[in-house]
KOLSE-572681 format. One record per residue (C-alpha): chain; residue in one letter; residue number from 1; x, y, z. Coordinates in steps of 0.001 Angstrom, whole numbers. Example, Ala and Ser with C-alpha at 12.3 -4.5 7.8 and 13.67 -1.06 7.14 Angstrom:
<atoms>
   unit   code   pos         x         y         z
      A      A     1     12300     -4500      7800
      A      S     2     13670     -1060      7140
</atoms>
This chain:
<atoms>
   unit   code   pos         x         y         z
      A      X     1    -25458    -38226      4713
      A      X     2    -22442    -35505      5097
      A      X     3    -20048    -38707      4327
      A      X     4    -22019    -39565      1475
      A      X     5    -21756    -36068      -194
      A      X     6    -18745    -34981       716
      A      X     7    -17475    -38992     -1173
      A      X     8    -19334    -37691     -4189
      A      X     9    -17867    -34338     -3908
      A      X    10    -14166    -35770     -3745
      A      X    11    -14993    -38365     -6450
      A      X    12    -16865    -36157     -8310
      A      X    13    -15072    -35385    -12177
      A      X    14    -14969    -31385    -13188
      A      X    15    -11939    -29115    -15390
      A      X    16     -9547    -26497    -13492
      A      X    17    -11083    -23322    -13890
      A      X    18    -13524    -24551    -11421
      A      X    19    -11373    -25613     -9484
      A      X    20     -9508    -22736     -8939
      A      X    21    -12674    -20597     -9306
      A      X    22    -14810    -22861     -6209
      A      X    23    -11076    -22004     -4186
      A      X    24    -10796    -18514     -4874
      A      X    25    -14608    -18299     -4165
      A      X    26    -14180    -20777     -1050
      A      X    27    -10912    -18550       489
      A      X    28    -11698    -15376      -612
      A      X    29    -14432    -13191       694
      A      X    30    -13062     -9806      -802
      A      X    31    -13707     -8784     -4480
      A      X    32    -11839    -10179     -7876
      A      X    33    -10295     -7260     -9768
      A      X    34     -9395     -8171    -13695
      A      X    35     -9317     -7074    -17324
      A      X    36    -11026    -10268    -19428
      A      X    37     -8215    -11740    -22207
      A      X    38     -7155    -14467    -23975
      A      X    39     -5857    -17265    -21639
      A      X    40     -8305    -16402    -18644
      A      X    41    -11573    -16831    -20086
      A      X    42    -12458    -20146    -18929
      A      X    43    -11722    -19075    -15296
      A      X    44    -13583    -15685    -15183
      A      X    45    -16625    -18021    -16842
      A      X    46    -16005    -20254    -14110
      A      X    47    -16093    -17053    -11182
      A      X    48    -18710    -15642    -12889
      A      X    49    -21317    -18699    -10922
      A      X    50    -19686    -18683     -8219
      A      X    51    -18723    -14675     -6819
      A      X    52    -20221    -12779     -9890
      A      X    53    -21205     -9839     -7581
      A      X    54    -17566     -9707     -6193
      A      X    55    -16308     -8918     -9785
      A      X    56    -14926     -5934    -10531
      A      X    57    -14373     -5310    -14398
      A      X    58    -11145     -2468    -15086
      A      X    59    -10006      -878    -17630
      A      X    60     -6502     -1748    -17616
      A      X    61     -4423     -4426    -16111
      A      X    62     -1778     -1766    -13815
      A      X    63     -5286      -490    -12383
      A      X    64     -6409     -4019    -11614
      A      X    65     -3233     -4838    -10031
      A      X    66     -3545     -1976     -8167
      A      X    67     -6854     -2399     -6998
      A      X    68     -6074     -5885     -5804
      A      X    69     -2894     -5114     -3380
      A      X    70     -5407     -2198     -2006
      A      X    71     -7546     -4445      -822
      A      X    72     -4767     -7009      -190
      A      X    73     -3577     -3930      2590
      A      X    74     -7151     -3302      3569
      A      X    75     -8598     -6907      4284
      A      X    76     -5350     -8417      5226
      A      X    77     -5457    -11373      2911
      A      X    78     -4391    -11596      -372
      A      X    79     -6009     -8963     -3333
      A      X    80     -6349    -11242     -6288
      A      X    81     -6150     -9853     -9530
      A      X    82     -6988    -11575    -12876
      A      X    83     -5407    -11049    -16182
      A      X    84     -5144    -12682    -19615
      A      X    85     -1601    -13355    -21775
      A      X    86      1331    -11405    -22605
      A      X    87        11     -8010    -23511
      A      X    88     -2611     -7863    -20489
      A      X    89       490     -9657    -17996
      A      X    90      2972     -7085    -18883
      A      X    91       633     -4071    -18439
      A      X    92       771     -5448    -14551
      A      X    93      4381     -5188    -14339
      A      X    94      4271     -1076    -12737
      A      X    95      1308     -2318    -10861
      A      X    96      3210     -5760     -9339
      A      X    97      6479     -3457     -8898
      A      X    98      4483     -1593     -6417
      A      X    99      3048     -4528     -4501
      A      X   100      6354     -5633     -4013
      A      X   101      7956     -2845     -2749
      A      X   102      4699     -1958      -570
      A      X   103      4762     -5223       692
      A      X   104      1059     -5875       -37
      A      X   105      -222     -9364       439
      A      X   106     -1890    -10469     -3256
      A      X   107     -2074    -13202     -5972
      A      X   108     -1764    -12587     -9819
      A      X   109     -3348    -15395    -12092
      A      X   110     -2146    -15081    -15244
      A      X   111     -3508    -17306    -18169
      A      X   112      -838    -19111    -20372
      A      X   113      -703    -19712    -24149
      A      X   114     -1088    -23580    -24160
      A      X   115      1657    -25809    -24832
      A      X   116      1320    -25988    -27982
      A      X   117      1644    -22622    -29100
      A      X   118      3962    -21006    -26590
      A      X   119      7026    -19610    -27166
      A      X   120      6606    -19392    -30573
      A      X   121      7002    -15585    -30532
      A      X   122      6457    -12705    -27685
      A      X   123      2535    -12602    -27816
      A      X   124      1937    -16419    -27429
      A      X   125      4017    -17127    -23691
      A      X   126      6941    -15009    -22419
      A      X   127      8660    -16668    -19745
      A      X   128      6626    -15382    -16858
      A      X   129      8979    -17363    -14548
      A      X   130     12364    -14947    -15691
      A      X   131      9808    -11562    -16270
      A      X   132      8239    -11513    -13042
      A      X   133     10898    -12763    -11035
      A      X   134     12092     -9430     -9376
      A      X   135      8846     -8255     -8654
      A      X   136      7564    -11133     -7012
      A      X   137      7927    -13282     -4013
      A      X   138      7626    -16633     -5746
      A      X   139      6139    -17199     -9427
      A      X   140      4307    -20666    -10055
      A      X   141      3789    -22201    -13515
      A      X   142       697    -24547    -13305
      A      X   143       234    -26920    -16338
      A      X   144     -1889    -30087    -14723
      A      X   145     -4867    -29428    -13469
      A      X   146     -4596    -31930    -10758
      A      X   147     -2075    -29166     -9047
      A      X   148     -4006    -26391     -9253
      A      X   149     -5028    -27031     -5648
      A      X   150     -1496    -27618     -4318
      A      X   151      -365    -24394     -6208
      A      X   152     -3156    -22303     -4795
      A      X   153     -2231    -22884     -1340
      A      X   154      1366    -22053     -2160
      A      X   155       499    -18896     -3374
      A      X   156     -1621    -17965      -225
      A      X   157       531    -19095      2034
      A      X   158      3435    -16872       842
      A      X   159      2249    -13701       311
      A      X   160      1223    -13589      3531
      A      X   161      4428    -15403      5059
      A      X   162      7646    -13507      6832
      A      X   163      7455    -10038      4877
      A      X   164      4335     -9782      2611
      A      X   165      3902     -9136     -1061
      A      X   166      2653    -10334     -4083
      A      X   167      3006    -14002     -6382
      A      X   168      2056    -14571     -9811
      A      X   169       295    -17969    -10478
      A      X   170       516    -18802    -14025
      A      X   171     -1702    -21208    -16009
      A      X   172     -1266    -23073    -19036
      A      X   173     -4385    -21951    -21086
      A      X   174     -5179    -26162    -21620
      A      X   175     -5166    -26503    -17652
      A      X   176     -8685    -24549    -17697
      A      X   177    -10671    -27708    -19880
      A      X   178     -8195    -30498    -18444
      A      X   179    -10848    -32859    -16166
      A      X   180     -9664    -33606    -12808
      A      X   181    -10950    -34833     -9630
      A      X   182    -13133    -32095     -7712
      A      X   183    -10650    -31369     -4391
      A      X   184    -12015    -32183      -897
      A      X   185    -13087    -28789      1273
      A      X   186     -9609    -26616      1784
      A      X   187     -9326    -24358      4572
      A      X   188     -7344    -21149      3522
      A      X   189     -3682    -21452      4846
      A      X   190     -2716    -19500      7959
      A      X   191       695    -19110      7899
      A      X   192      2527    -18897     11140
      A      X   193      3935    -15736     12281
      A      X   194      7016    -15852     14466
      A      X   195      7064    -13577     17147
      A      X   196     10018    -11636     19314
      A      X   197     10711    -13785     22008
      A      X   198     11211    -13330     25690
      A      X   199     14662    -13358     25679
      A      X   200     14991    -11042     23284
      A      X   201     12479     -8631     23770
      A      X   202     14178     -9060     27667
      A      X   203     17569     -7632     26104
      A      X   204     15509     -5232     23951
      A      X   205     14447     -4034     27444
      A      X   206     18082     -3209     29092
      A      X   207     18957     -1607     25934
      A      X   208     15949      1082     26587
      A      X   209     16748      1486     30097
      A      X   210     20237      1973     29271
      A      X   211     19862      4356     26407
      A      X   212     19260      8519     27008
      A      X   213     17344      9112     24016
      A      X   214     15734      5970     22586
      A      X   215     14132      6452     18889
      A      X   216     11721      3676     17359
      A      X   217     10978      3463     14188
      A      X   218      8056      1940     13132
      A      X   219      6979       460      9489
      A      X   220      5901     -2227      7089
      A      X   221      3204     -4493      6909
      A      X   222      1593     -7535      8779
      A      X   223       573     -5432     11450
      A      X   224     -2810     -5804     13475
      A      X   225     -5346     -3152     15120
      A      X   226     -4031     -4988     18335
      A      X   227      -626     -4787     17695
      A      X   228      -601     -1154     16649
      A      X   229     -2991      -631     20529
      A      X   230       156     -2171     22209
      A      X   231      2890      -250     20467
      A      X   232      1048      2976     21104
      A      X   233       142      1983     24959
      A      X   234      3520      1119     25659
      A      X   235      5113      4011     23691
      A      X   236      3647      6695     25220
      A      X   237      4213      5392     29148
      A      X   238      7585      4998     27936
      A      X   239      7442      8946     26903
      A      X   240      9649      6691     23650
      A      X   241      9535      8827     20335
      A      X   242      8200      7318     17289
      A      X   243      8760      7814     13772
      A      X   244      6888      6107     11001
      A      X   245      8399      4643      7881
      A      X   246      7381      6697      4494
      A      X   247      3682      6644      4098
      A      X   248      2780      4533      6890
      A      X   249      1722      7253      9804
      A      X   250     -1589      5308     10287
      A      X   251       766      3327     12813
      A      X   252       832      6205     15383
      A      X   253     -1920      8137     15803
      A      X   254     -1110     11877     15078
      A      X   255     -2226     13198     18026
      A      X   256       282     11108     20719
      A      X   257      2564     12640     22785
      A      X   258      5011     10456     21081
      A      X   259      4393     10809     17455
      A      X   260      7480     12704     16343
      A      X   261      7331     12582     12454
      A      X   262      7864     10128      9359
      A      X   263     10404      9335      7217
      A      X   264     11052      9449      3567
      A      X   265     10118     11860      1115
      A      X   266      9216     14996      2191
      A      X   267     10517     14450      6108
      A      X   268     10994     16959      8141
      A      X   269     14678     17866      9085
      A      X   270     14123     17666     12574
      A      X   271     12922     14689     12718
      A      X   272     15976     13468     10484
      A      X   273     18170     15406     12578
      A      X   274     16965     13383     15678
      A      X   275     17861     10080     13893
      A      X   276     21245     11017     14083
      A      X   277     21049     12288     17536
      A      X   278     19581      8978     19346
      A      X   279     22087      6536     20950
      A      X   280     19344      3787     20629
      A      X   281     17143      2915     17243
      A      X   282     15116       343     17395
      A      X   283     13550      -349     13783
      A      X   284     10662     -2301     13714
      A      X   285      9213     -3679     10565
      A      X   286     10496     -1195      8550
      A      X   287     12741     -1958      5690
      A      X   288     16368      -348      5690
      A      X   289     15997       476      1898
      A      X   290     16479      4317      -166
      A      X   291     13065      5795       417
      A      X   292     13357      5461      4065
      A      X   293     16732      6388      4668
      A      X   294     16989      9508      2811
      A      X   295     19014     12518      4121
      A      X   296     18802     15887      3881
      A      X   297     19681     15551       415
      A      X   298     16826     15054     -1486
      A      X   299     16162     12032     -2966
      A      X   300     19636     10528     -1275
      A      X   301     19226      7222        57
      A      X   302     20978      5589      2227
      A      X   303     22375      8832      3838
      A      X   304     20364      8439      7525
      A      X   305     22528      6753      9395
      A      X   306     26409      6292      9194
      A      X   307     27607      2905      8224
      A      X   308     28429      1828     10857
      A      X   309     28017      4257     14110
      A      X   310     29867      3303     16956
      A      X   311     27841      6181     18999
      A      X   312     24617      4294     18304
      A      X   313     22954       908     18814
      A      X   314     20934      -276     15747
      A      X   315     18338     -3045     16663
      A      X   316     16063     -4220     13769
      A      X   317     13346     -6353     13626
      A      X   318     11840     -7484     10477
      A      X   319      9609    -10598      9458
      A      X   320     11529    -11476      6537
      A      X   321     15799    -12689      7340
      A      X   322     16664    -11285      4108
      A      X   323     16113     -7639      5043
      A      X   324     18527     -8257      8331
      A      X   325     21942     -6692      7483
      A      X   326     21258     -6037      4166
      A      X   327     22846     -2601      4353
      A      X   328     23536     -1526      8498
      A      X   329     24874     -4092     10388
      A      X   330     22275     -4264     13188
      A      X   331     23795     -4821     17097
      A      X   332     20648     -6882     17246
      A      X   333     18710     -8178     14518
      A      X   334     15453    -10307     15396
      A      X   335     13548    -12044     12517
      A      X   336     10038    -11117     13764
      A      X   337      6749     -9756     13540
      A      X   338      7042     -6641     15121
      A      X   339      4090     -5829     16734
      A      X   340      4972     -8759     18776
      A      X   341      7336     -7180     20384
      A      X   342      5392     -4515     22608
      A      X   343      2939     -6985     24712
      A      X   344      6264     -8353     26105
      A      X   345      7702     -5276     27485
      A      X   346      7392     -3581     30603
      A      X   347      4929      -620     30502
      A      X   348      5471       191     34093
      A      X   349      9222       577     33848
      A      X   350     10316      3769     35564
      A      X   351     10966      6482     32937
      A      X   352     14026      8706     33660
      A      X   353     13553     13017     33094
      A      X   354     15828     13497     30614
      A      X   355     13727     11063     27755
      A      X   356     10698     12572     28742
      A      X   357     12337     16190     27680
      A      X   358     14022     14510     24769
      A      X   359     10538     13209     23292
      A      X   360      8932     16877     23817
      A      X   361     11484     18587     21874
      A      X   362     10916     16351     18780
      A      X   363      7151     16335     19949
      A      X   364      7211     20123     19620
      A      X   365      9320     20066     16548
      A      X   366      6315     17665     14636
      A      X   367      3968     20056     15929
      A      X   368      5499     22756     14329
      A      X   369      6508     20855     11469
      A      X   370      2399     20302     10293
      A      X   371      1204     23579     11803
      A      X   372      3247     24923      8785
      A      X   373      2072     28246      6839
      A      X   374     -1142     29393      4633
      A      X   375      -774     27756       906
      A      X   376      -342     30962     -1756
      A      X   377     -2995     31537     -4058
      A      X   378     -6652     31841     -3916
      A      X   379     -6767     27914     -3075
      A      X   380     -4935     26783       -48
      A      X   381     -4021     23686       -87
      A      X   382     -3297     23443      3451
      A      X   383     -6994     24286      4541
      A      X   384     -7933     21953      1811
      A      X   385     -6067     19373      4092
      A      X   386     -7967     20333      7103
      A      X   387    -11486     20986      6104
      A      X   388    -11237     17078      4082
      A      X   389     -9715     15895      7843
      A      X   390    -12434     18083      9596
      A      X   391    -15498     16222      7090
      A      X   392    -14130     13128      7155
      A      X   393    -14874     10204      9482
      A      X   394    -11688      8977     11389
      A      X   395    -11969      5823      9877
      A      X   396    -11845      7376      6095
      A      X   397     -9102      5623      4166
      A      X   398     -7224      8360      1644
      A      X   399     -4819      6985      -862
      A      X   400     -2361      9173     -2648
      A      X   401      -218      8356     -5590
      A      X   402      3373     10011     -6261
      A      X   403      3570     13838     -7198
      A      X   404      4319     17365     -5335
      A      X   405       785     17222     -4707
      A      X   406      1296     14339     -1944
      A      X   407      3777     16609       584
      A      X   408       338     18469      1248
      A      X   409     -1624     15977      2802
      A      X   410      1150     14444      4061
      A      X   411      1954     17120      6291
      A      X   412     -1288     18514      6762
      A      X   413     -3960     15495      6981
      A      X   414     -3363     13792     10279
      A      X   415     -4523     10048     11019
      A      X   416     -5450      9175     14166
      A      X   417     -7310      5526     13336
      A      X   418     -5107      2894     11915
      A      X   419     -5220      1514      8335
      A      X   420     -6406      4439      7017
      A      X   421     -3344      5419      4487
      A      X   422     -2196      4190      1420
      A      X   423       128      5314     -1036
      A      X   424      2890      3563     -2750
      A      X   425      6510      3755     -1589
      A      X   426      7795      2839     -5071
      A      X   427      7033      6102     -6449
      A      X   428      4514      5194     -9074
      A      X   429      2474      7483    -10589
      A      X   430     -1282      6981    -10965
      A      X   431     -1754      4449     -7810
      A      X   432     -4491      6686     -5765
      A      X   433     -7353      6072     -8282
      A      X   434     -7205      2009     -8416
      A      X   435     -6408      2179     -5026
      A      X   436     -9250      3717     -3713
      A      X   437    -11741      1538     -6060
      A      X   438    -10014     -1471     -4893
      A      X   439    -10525      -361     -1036
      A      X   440    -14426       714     -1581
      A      X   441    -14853     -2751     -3281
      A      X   442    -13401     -4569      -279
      A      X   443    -14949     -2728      2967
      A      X   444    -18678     -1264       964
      A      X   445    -19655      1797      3233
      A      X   446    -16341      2437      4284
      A      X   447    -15970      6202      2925
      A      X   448    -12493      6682       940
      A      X   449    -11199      9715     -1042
      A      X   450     -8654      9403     -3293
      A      X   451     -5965     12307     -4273
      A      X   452     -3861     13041     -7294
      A      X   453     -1964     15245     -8960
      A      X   454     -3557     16352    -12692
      A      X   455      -225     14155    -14359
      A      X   456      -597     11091    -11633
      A      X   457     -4478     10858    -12450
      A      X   458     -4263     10435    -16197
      A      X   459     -1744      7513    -15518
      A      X   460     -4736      5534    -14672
      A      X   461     -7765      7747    -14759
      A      X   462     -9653      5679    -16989
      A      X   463    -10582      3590    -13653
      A      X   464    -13206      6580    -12675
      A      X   465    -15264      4580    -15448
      A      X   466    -15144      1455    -13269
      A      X   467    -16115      3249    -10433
      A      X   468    -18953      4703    -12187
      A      X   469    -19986       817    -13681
      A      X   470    -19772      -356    -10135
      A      X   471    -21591      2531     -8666
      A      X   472    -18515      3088     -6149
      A      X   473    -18943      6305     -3997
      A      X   474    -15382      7338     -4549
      A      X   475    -14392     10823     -3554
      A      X   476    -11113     12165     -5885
      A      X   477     -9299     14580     -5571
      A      X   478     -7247     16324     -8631
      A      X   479     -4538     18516     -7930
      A      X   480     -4654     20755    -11560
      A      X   481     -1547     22255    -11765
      A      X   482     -1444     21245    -15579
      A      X   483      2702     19961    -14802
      A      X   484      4447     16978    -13332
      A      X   485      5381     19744    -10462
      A      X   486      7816     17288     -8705
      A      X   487      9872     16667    -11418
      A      X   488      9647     20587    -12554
      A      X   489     10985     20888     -8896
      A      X   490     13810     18571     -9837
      A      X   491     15052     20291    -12977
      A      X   492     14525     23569    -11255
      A      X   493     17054     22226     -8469
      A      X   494     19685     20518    -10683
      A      X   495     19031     22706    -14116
      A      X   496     17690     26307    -12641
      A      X   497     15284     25869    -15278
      A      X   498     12327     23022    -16153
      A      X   499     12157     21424    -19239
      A      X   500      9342     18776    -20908
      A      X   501      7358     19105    -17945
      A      X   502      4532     21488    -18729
      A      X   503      1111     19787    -19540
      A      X   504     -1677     20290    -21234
      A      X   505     -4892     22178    -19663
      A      X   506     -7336     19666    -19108
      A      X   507    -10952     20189    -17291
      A      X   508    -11045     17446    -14851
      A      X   509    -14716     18140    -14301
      A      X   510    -15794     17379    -17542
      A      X   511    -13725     14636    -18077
      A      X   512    -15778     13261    -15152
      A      X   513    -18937     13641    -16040
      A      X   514    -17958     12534    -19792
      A      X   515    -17701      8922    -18365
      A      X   516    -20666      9461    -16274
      A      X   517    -19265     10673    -12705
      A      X   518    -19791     13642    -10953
      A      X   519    -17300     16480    -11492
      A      X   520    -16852     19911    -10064
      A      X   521    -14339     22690    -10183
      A      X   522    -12843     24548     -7533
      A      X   523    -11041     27374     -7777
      A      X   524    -11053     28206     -4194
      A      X   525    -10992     27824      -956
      A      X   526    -14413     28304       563
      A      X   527    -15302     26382     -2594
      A      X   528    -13804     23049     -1483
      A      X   529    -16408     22632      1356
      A      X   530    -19881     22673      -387
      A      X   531    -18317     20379     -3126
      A      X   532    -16906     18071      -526
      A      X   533    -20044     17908       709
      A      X   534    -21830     17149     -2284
      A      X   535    -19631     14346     -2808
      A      X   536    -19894     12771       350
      A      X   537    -24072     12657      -147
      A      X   538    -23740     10982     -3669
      A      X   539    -23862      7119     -4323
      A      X   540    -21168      7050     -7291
      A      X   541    -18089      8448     -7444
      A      X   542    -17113     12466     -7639
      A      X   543    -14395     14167     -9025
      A      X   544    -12962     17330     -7311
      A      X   545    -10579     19748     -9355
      A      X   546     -8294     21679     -7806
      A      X   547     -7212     24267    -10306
      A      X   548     -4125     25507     -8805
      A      X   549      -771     27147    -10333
      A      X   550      2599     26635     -9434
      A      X   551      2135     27467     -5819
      A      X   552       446     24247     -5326
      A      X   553      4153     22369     -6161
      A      X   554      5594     22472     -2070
      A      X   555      3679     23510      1263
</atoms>
């Protein structure tokens, strides 16, 4: 009997969009994000019968692209994202920038003008293949049905290979009603995932013993809950100092011993300082690239670490060869998962005096660094930070997008569990919104909270609407400072003075509740609690507004 019907399944004569639409529903167990258009139709028809309650309708395409690579990070297999033509493709472009410079494992399927119209002129089939190209790990073009299969699994299978990210799939509009033959059951590609291997993590291991004050840096994506158990195990019997890459301090849990501080944006000096201090680095996952490396200076990339240091050994280990020696010239470079690395070294190895008083002064310095002082103004944002840690479960996920806003919870919200931060290291505005929808979609009961600056929620705050038509018990967060205070804090650096950067007053609150949410306004402090609370009893989503002033710009 199973021969018989899986013969008539094989044999049996049906058009690509369901195809594709019985593999997505066959591979994919998290939710579809897209904005319906012309050259997709077919194929969200074709979803719609197959994982109609994992659809999730957006208002715009650069929130549906964000959505996707959230819960691309979240589930750890690819966020897929749906769009239609040239108008709805290049609204993705922010969105796709960010997926590729977060690394985020997800698959764009973008409908095509058909053959016979495309090219013609902009709105009937842009090159996809030359627009996307920078932003993408590999772009296919599908026009025969009969591939759709072949060009599905090629798409899995590399944004989760070597370093993740995103790939567009593009279809010729005519694929969708082309008959084919119905494919025989696909399992979902596992790609392999090269680990360190003895001999080098063996060398690795003389290079620690050797070295006085050891510093690993830890970042990137592709990592696993056990992974990030032995890198913290091994870490802290090794009294070895960690620093995280920018916005990924969900991979040491804040309260080690050996949690010393994160990179990027906002860093503390001290923990820069000790970069240039340690005789050993070991960078693992991480990408050498601006936002990490930035200096004192701010936003001066590339100013870490000398080029070269003869006073330091460099050792990098990254999935993905291309990122190797890209700018330093690593004394070892190891194409790698990471978090393979830590199972293979020795946690018992005797630990010498003088790196156990080297990781307490930069323990002491982190310490210091988030204890920080009272926020000004009758809303202090740093107890914001701690009564939203204090209410939330460890296992909360917040998302940020970009904004002066951000340096407050960076400093101030601690995360112990891991996977429980997102935030985009491409600097794009308007990412914590999407993000957060895209997370509650993926992991239902999970409780997230989003936060955002009053200019960085607009970018994309129409989403609230699709949290509200998916009854999605988002918590955000609006920083109201009515400015875009980081880049006020620019001009005021360069200029002494600010200019185009003042906003309009808007009431958050009402905005909310205009597209059916909850809002409320705080104005502050000991009224951030009872509304907090409120919004973690609701079953939709609830806006928070922080009305703030200037003082809310830098903790």
């Amino acid at each position: 009997m199973t021969d018989t019907m899986t013969t008539a399944r094989t044999n049996a004569r049906t058009d690509g969009a369901a195809v594709l639409a019985g593999l997505i529903a066959d591979w994919s167990q998290g939710p579809l994000f897209h904005v319906p258009g012309e050259g997709a139709l077919e194929l969200l028809d074709a979803l719609a019968g197959r994982i109609g309650g994992r659809m999730v309708s957006c208002r715009h395409e650069a929130g549906a692209v964000f959505a996707a690579q959230a819960a691309g990070h979240a589930t750890g297999q690819p966020g897929i994202a749906v769009v239609g033509r040239a108008p709805g493709a290049l609204n993705a472009m922010l969105a796709l920038h960010t997926a590729w410079t977060d690394a985020a494992p997800m698959i764009l399927i973008v409908g095509q003008a058909t053959g016979r119209q495309s090219g013609r002129e902009a709105y009937l089939g842009p090159d996809f293949g030359a627009t996307f190209a920078g932003v993408a790990k590999w772009v296919g073009e599908c026009t025969d049905a009969a591939r759709l299969p072949e060009m599905m699994l090629r798409a899995w299978s590399v944004a989760l290979s070597g370093q993740r990210g995103p790939v567009v799939l593009v279809v010729d509009e005519d694929v969708w009603h082309q008959p084919t033959a119905q494919p025989a059951p696909l399992a979902a590609p596992v790609p392999p995932q090269p680990g360190v291997s003895p001999d080098d993590a063996a060398r690795i291991a003389e290079m620690l013993a050797r070295a006085q004050r050891p510093l690993l840096i830890v970042g990137g994506t592709g990592w696993s809950a056990g992974d990030r158990a032995a890198l913290v195990a091994y870490a802290e019997s090794q009294a070895l100092p960690v620093l995280t890459s920018y916005r990924r301090r969900d991979l040491m849990p804040a309260s080690s011993p050996s949690m010393a501080g994160e990179l990027g944006i906002g860093a503390d000096p001290a923990a820069l300082a000790a970069v240039g201090e340690a005789d050993l680095v070991i960078v693992a996952g991480m990408r050498l690239g601006e936002i990490n490396t930035f200096g004192t200076n701010v936003f001066a990339g590339y100013q870490l670490m000398p080029l070269p240091d003869p006073g330091r050994a460099l050792v990098h280990i990254h999935p993905d060869m291309s990122e190797l020696n890209r700018v330093w010239r690593a004394d070892m470079a190891v194409c790698a998962q990471p978090g393979s690395l830590f199972g293979l070294l020795d946690a018992s190895a005797p630990v010498a005096d003088a790196r156990r008083a080297w990781r307490e002064r930069l323990r002491a310095s982190r310490l210091a660094f988030t204890e920080g002082k009272p926020g000004q103004g009758p809303l202090d944002l740093r107890e914001v930070c701690r009564i939203l840690r204090a209410d939330l479960p460890a296992d909360a996920m917040l998302t940020v997008g970009a904004g002066a806003y951000a340096h407050w919870p960076q400093r101030h919200f601690p995360h112990d569990d891991y996977g429980t931060q997102l935030g985009p290291k491409s600097g794009a505005m308007g990412y914590g919104l999407p993000a957060a929808i895209g997370v509650q979609a993926a992991c239902p009961g999970r409780r997230v909270v989003a936060m955002a600056g009053d200019g960085c929620f607009l970018m994309t705050g129409e989403e609230l609407a699709t949290a509200v038509l998916h009854r999605l018990p988002v918590t955000v967060i609006v920083v109201n400072n009515s400015r875009y205070g980081a880049i006020a804090a620019s001009q005021q650096r360069q200029f002494g003075r600010v200019t185009g950067t003042d906003l309009a007053q808007v009431n958050f609150a009402d905005y909310a509740r205009a597209m059916g949410a909850e809002g409320v306004r705080v104005a502050t402090t000991a009224e951030f609690a009872p509304a907090l609370a409120r919004a973690g009893q609701a079953d939709g989503p609830v806006l928070i507004e922080l009305v703030t002033g200037p003082e809310a710009l830098k903790p």
